[in-house]
VEXLUM-475420 format. One record per residue (C-alpha): residue in three letters; x, y, z negated. Coordinates in steps of 0.5 Angstrom, whole numbers, plus 500, padded with zeros to 3 digits. Example, Ala and Ser with C-alpha at 12.3 -4.5 7.8 and 13.67 -1.06 7.14 Angstrom:
2
Ala525491484/Ser527498486/
END
This chain:
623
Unk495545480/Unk503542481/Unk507549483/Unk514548486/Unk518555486/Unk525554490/Unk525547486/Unk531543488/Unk533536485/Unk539532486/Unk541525484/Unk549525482/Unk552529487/Unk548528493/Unk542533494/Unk535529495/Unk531536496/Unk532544497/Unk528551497/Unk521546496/Unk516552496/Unk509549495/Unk503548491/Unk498542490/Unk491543488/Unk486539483/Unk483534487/Unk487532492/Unk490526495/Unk496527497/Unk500521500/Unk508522499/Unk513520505/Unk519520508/Unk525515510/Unk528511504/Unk533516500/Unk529522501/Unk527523494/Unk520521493/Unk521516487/Unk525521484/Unk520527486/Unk515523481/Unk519523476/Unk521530476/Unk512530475/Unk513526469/Unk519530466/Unk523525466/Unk529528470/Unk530536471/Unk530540477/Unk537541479/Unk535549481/Unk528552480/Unk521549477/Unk515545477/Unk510547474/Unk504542472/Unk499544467/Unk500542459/Unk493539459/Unk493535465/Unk493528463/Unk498524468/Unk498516469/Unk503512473/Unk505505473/Unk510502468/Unk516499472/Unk516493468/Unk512489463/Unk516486457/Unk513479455/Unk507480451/Unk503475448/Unk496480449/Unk492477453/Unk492480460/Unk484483458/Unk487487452/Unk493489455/Unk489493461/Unk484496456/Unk490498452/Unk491503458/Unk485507454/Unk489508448/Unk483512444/Unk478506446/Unk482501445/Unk484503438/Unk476505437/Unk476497439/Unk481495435/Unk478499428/Unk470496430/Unk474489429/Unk479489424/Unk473493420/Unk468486421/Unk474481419/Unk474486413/Unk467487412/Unk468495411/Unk461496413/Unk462503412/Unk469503417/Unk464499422/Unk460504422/Unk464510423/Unk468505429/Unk461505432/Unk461512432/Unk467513436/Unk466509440/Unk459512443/Unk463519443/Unk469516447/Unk464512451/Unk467506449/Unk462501449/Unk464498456/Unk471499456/Unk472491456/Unk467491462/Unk471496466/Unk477492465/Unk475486467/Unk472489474/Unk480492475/Unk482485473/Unk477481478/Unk479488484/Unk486486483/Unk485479485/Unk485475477/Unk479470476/Unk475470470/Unk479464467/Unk486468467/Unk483474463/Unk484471456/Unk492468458/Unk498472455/Unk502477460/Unk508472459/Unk505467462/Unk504471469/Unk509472474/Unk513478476/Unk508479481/Unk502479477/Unk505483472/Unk506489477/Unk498488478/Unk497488471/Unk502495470/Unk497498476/Unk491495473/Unk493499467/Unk494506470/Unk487505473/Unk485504466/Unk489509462/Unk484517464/Unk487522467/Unk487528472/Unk493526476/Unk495518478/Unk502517481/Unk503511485/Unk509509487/Unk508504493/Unk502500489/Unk500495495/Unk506492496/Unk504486492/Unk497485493/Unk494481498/Unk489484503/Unk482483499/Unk486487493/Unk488493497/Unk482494501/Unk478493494/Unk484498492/Unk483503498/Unk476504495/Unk478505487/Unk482510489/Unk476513493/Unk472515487/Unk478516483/Unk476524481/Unk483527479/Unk489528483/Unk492522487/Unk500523490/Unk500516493/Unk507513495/Unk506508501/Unk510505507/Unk502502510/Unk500508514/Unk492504515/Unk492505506/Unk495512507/Unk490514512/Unk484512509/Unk486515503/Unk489522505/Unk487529505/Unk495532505/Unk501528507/Unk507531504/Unk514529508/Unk520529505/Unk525529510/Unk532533511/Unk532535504/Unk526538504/Unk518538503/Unk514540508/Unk506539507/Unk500538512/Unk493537511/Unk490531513/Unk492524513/Unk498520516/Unk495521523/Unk494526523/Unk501529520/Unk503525526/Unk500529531/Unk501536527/Unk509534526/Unk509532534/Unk507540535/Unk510543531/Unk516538534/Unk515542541/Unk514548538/Unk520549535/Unk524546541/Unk521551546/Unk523557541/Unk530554541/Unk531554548/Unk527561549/Unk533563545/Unk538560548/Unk536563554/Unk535571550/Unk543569547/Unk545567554/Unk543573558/Unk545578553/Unk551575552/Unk553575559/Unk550583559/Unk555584554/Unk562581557/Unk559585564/Unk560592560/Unk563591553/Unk569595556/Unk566600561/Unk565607557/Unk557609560/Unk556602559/Unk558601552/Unk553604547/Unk549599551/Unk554592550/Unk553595542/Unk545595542/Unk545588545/Unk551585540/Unk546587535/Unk540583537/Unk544578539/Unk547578531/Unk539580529/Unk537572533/Unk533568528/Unk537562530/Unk532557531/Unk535550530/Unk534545536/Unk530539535/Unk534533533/Unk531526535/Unk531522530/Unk533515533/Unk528512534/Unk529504531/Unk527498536/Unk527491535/Unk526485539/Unk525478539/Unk529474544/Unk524470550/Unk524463547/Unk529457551/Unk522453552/Unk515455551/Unk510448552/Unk502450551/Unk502446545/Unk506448539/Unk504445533/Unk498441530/Unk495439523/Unk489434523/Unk485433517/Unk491436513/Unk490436506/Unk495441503/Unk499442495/Unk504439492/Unk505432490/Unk507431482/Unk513429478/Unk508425475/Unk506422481/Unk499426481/Unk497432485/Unk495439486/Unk491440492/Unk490446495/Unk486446501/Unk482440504/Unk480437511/Unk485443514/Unk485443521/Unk489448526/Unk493448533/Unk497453535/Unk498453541/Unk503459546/Unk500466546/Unk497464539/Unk496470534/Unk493468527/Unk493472521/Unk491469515/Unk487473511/Unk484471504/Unk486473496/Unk493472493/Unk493464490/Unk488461495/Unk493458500/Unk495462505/Unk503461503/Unk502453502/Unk498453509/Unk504456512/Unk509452508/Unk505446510/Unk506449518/Unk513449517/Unk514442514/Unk517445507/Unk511442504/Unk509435506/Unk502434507/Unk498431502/Unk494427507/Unk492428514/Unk497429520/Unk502434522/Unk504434529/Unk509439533/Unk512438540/Unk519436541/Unk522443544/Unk518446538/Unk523451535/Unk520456529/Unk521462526/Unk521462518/Unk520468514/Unk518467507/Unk516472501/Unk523468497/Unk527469504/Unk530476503/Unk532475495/Unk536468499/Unk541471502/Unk548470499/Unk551475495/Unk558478497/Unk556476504/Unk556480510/Unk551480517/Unk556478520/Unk558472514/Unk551471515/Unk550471522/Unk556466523/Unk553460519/Unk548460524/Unk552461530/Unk559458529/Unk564459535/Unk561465537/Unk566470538/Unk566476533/Unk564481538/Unk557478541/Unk555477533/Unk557486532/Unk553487538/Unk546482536/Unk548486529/Unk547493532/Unk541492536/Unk538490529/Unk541496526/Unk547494523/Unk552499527/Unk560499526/Unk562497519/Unk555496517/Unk555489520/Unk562488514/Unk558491509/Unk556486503/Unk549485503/Unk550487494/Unk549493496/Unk544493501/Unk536497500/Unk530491501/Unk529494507/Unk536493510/Unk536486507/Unk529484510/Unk531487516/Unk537483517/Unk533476515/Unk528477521/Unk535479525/Unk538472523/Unk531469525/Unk531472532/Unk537469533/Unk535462534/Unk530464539/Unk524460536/Unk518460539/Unk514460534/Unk514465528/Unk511463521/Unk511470517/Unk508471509/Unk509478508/Unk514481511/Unk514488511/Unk514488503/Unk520491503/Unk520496509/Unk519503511/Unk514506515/Unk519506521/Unk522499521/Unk514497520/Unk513500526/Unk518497530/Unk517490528/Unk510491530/Unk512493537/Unk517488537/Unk511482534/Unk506485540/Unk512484545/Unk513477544/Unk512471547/Unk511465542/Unk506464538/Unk506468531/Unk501465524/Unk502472520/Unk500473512/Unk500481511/Unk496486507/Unk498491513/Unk492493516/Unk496497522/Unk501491523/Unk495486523/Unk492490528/Unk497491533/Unk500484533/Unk494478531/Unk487477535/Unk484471531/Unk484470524/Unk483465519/Unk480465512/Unk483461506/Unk480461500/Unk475456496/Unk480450498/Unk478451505/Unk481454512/Unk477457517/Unk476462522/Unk474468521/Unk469471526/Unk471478527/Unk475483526/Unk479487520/Unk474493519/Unk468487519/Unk472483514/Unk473489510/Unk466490510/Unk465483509/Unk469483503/Unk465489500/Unk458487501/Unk459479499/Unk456475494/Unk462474489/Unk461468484/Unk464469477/Unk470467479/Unk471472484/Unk472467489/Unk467469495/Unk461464496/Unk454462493/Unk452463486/Unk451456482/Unk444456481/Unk442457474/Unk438452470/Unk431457469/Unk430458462/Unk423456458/Unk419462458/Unk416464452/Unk408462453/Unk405469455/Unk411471458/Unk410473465/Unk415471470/Unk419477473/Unk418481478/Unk421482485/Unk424489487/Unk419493491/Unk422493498/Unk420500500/Unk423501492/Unk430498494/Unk430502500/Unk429509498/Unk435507493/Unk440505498/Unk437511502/Unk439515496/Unk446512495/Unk448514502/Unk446520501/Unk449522496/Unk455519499/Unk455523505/Unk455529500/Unk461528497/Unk465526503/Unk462532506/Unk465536499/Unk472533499/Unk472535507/Unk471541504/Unk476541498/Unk481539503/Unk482546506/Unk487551504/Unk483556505/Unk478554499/Unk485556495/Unk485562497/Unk483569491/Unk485565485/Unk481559487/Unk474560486/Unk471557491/Unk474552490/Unk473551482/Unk466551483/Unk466545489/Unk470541484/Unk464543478/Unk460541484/Unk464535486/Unk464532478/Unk457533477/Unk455530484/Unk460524483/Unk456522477/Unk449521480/Unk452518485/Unk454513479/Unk447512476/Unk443512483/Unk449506484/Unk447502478/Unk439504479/Unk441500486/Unk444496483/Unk439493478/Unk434493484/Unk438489489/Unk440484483/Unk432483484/Unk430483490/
END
């Protein structure tokens, strides 16, 4: 359990958060939210005791174990597999002692690294590394490369794949989907749902936060308030209590009205003086509710398009990549045919490093095509926003500079007023984009292309940087407008808001996808997966020769196979049931009895729940 009692922190000389009175239980999973700046990253640092409170404490176990993922990752030269299973420190030094033993031949130090390693269940460590890998979208080829061969962005999936693999009773993610793509987040989405600990979960993705959530802790106004239940149901409970307040601030307005009105009548007549002072003294003694102050609701738009033809753009028998220096080629995807045409919403689904963004490169014209043909009508005008869009933008230069270079002539007051319908109000259109949040840059990025009123929008991962708010917006904004959009997001919720078709990039191919996201999901869950990782048939194997009086083997008895998927899902709805049960505060209560034994209860159920899996499994493989 983590207590605070009457914390407070500060970041220089402004104050993040106050008077926080709250305590978090074994178990739970907590998604932790709030505007930018409120405090959460440095929440989870005071967790960590990297910074100290301000006033007051924080209480967190001395024995709890705590995971997190590293900010950055130095240029290793271990193998992407090493450095994940070097999150299981005891394990991986196990492992390191069995090797350096064998290249030594002390057989005596072979076997006492044998008997670690059985102690500390260490014999599939590799195994469980190498699944976190292929979760987070890295092929069995790319598994023995070094980690300074890995970019910026699969380097943060390295740091979240090591976290995974460190053991701990607490988990402290801090924004982990922002570079993953949807097949790894939905595969996340499920790691974390058999993850046994205590999970406080920082995310922007209110579809990620509401399959994981029992608690939402809001940050907001300098203090912290908790709920239970997921973000929706934050939503609703933040709503209430929204009303409630207003109505007991305006009940009281009313009492402070009347008896004020008593007290300037009479407060000078003698038989009524006595009176006039016992109702001074209610009125010093009212709680002083606060009204509701409005948050200002954050609306966005995308300007009707000057032309809107029927048939916007087109690739025929395209193949899509990137011609060589050398003048070789590296295709990407074959035979790619797609037509856009106005009112079209595609999202393009697939794991990172498919070709989603080469797709959309190709749709662009960026990228010239391979072969084939790309095709778009003259009043064509699109919209463009890349994953490399929002670190463009020129330093030392303001919206309005920005704005500017795309609108010459246009008077400095109608740029101020585009500006400020973006959010960029008075001064702020000034300002230098150096000192701008990633938000506040991605936001002027989509400003700057709704500018040029276009009528078709390519968007690769827009909301990476945005807060719940602005992505709320943007949906609004995307569903209201007119053109047609491709989108490549890993949002749930924005995808589901904005796109009615989707498309499947993977395997050098793209191809729509018929369904919709909860089928893809679990579509996705329930493949055939190839060693690589990629989705598709396994390569038949040459059968081996059988020894002569071997039998072949057997196929799984179906009655068999069905009574073990009867059991896996038995056993899953139990242990929905014990986390519904975990997630009420009144288990808690009398010193948290109740709840010790449910989580005994839980840890013992989630390990038949293991074995009936493989049992399954084992089964399925022969069926």
């Amino acid at each position: 359990m983590i207590s605070f009692r009457n914390f407070a922190l500060r970041r220089g000389e402004r104050l993040l958060l106050s008077n926080v009175d709250l305590a978090l239980h074994a178990g739970w999973r907590v998604g932790v939210i709030g505007r930018n700046g409120t405090g959460k990253s440095s929440l989870f640092a005071a967790i960590r005791g990297e910074v100290e409170a301000d006033t007051g404490d924080i209480e967190v176990p001395a024995k709890v174990r705590i995971a997190s993922v590293a900010q950055e990752t130095p240029a290793l030269d271990d193998t992407a597999l090493d450095f994940v299973l070097s999150g299981d420190a005891e394990v991986h030094d196990a492992i390191q002692a069995e090797a350096n033993a064998f290249a030594s031949e002390d057989w005596e130090a072979v076997a006492e690294a044998h008997q670690r390693l059985e102690m500390l269940n260490g014999y599939d460590a590799s195994a469980r590394a190498g699944k976190l890998l292929h979760g987070l979208g890295f092929s069995a080829d790319t598994h023995g490369r070094p980690v300074k061969a890995f970019s910026g962005g699969w380097r943060v999936r390295l740091n979240l794949a090591r976290a995974l693999m460190t053991p701990s009773d607490l988990l402290l993610l801090d924004e982990p989907t922002n570079h993953l793509d949807l097949d790894a987040v939905l595969w996340l989405e499920q790691w974390l749902l058999k993850y046994p600990g205590t999970l406080l979960l920082i995310s922007h993705d209110r579809e990620f936060l509401d399959g994981l959530s029992t608690h939402t802790l809001h940050l907001h106004d300098g203090r912290a308030k908790l709920y239970t239940g997921d973000y929706t149901a934050f939503e609703r409970q933040r709503a209430e209590h929204l009303r409630q307040q207003q109505i007991a601030h305006e009940k009281e307005q009313a009492e402070r009205a009347h008896l004020q009105s008593f007290i300037d009548r009479f407060k000078a007549k003698a038989s009524k003086a006595k009176q006039a002072q016992s109702r001074v003294k209610r009125l010093e003694k009212l709680a002083g509710t606060e009204a509701v102050r409005v948050e200002r609701a954050l609306r966005i738009e995308f300007p009707v398009p000057d032309k809107l033809p029927h048939a916007l753009l087109r690739l025929a028998d395209a193949e899509c990549g990137y011609a060589l220096v050398d003048g070789g080629q590296t295709k990407i995807l074959d035979n790619v045919g797609f037509i856009l045409e106005a009112g079209d919403r595609v999202a393009l689904l697939g794991p990172n490093g498919a070709g989603k963004s080469t797709l959309v490169k190709s749709l662009v014209g960026e990228l010239p095509l391979l072969a084939g043909e790309r095709s778009g009508h003259p009043d064509l005008r699109i919209g463009y926003f890349a994953q490399h869009t929002v670190e463009s933008l020129r330093e030392g230069a303001s919206p309005i500079d920005h704005l500017g270079e795309i609108a010459p002539g246009v008077a400095t007051q109608v740029l101020r007023d585009f500006l400020g319908k973006w959010n960029f109000p008075g001064n702020r259109a000034f300002e230098s984009v150096d000192s701008f949040s990633g938000g506040e840059r991605a936001r002027l990025a989509l400003a700057l292309i709704a500018w040029r009123k276009p009528n078709v929008l390519l968007l690769d991962e827009p909301t990476n940087h945005l807060d719940l708010d602005m992505r709320e917006a943007l949906a609004e904004a995307l569903a209201d407008f007119d053109g047609a959009i491709v989108l490549v997001s890993h949002d749930r919720h924005l995808i589901g808001l904005v796109c009615e078709t989707f498309w499947r990039v993977a395997d050098g191919h793209a191809q729509p996808f018929d369904g919709d996201l909860d089928e893809y999901a679990a579509w996705l869950r329930n493949r055939d997966v190839s060693a690589d990782g990629r989705a598709g048939k396994r390569k038949p194997e040459p059968a081996p020769v059988p020894p002569p009086a071997a039998a072949k083997p057997r196929k799984a008895n179906p009655v068999k196979l069905a009574q073990a998927e009867a059991r896996v899902a038995e056993l899953e709805a139990r242990l929905k049931a014990l986390d519904e049960a975990l997630a009420d505060p009144d288990v808690y209560v009398e010193g948290g009895k109740r709840a010790s034994e449910l989580t005994g209860e839980r840890e013992a159920l989630a390990a038949r729940l293991a074995e009936a899996e493989a049992e399954w499994l084992a089964l399925y493989e022969t069926a």
